[in-house]
N, C-alpha and C positions, 0 to 999 in steps of 0.2 A: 732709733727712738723706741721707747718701751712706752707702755699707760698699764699700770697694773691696779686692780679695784681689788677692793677685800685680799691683798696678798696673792692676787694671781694675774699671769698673762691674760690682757685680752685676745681672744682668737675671732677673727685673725688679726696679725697685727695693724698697728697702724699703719699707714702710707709713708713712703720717706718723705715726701712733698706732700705741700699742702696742708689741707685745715683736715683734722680729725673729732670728732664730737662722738663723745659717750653720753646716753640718755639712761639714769637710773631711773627703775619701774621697781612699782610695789613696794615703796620703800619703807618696812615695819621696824625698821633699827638701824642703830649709829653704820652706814659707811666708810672706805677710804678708796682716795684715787691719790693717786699717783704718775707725774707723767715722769720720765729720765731721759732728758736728752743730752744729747753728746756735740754742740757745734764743728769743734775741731778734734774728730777721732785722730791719735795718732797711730802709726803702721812700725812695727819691730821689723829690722832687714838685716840679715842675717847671713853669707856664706858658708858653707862646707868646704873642706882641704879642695885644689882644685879649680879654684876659681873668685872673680868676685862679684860683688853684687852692688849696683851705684844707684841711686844711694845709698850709704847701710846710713846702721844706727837708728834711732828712734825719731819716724818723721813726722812732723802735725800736718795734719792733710787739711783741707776745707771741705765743709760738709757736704757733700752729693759732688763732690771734683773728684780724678782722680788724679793715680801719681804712676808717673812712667818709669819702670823699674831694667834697668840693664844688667844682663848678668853677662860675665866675661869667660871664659873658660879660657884658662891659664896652662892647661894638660888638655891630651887630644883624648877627652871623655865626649862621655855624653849628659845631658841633665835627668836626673832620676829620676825628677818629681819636684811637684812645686804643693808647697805645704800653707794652706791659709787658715788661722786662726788652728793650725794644730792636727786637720783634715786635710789628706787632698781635694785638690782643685784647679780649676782654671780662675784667671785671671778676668774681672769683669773690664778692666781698662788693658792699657797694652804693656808687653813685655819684649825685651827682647834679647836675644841669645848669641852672641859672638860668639 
């Protein structure tokens, strides 16, 4: 979830959960808020040569759920690195690595 006033991020952000309330002070001219929520984010799942990844494809997930991601190695590597949203990172739900 985003709430953005006058075209900017509130800081800090909202909560995932829960009720958030913004209070405009001093207010000498037109405002704007904006909230963006997302119910059902969905997750891109994607393989490299080497291996698979279960689920792939494009999943709808439930909001604050997560999703169990299996990856298979297919060749006696190793896994590189795990890429979220284009950064490394670790996994806030579980993963797991055959």
């Amino acid at each position: 979830m985003d709430v953005i006033v006058d075209g900017n991020s509130v800081d800090p952000p909202p909560p995932l959960f829960g009720v958030y309330t913004y209070t405009f002070t001093d207010v000498t001219s037109d405002r704007t808020i904006r909230a963006i929520i997302q119910p059902n984010p969905t997750i891109e799942l994607t393989s490299g040569t080497g291996g698979t990844i279960f689920p792939s494809g494009t999943q709808s997930v439930s909001y604050g759920s997560c999703l169990l991601i299996t990856v298979t190695r297919t060749l006696v590597i190793f896994v590189s690195g795990l890429l979220i949203d284009g950064e490394p990172g670790r996994p806030l739900c579980g993963i797991s690595v055959k």
